[in-house]
N, C-alpha and C positions, 0 to 999 in steps of 0.2 A: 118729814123731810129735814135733812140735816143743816145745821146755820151755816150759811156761807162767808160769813163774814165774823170780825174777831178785832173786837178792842184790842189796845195794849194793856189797856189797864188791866189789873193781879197780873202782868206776865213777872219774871223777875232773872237778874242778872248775878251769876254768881261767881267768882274767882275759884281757882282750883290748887295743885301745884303747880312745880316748873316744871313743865310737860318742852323738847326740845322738837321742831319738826324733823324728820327722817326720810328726808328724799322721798317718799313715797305719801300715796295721800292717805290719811287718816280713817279710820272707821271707830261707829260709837265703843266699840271694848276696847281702845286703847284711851278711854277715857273712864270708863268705870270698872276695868280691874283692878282688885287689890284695894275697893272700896274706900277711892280718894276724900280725902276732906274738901267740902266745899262750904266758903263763905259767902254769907250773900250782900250785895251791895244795896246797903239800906237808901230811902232816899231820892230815890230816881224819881225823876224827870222827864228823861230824853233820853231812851237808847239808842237812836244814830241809826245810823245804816251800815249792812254789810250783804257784801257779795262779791262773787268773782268778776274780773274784765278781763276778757284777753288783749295783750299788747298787739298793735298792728304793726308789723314788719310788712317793709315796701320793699320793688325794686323795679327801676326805672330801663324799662325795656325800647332800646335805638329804635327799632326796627319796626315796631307797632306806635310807635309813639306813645306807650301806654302803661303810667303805672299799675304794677301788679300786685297783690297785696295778699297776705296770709295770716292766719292766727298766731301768736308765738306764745309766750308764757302768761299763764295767768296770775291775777293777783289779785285780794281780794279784800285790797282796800282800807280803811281806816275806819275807827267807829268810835263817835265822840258820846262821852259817857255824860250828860249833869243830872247832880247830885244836888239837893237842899244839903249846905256843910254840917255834919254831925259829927263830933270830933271822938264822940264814943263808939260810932258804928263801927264795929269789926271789919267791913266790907270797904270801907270808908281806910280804914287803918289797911288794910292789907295792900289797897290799891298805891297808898303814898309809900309803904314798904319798897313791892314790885317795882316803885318806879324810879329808886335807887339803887335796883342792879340790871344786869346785862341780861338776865335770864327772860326766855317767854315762861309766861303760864297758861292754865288750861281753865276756859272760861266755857259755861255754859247757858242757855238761855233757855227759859221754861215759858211755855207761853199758857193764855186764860183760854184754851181752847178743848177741854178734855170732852170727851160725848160724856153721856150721863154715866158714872159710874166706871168711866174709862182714864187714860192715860195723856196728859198734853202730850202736845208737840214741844221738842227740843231744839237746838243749835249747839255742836260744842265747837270749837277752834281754841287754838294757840294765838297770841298775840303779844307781845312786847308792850307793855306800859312807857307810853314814850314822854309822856308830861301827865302832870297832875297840878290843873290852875287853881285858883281861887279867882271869884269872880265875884266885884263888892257891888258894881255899879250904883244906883241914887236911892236917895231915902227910904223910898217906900216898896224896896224890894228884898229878897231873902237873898241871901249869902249863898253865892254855889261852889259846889266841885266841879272840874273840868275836866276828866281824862281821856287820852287818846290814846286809842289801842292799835295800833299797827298789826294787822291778822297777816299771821306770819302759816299758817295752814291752807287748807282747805277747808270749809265748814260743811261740816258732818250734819245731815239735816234726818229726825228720827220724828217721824210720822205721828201724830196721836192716833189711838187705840181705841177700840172699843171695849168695854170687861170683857 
């Protein structure tokens, strides 16, 4: 029987290029044509949360006395990255790059769930580097990185595999 369940731990988070979204929603080959450079983000932590929410649009009807409500746009949230601070990590360096321009990049998520001899599961999306903290707080703790990524996409979600 197959495990139901899946640490986070060995998943791992990796930056790409600037990938822009395109009014339409993404699928995983507009992420690995052309054989993108991906770095990974040494160090983690905590990779946050991501997913879609759709926005609630209302509209307040006389005559039943009744708001009425529909799905509108989705969005799919923010997702705070910490880091143990490594000033060498390339992942580490690319994220405080990205996070002094306007551009998204293309981030991907590998997770520790592959069957034996098979394929993890993935996540890729776009998202905007919108800050990158440092976080000293008291004595007897480690120095983090903070970033928050604005998913400026849809998250493209690719199944792990069997061989």
């Amino acid at each position: 029987m197959a495990n139901l369940l899946f640490a986070t731990a060995g998943s791992k988070l990796d930056i790409g290029p600037v990938k822009a979204f395109q009014d339409t929603d993404l699928t995983a080959s507009d992420f690995t044509t052309g054989s993108p450079t991906w770095t990974t983000i040494g160090g983690a932590t905590n990779l946050g949360s991501a997913g879609d929410t759709a926005n609630l649009v209302t509209t307040e009807h006389i005559l039943s006395a009744r708001t009425r409500k529909l799905k509108g746009t989705r969005n799919a949230g923010s997702m705070t990255v910490v880091c143990d601070i490594d000033y060498s990590d390339a992942g580490q360096i690319a994220l405080v790059a990205a996070e002094k321009t306007r551009d998204a990049y293309s981030f991907r998520m590998t997770f520790n769930d592959a069957p034996q001899g098979g394929t993890p599961s993935l996540r890729y999306f776009t998202a905007l580097v919108m800050s990158v903290v440092e976080q000293f707080d008291e004595a007897n703790s480690v120095m983090k990185l903070n970033a928050t990524l604005e998913i400026d996409s849809n998250i493209v979600r690719v199944a792990a595999a069997e061989a």
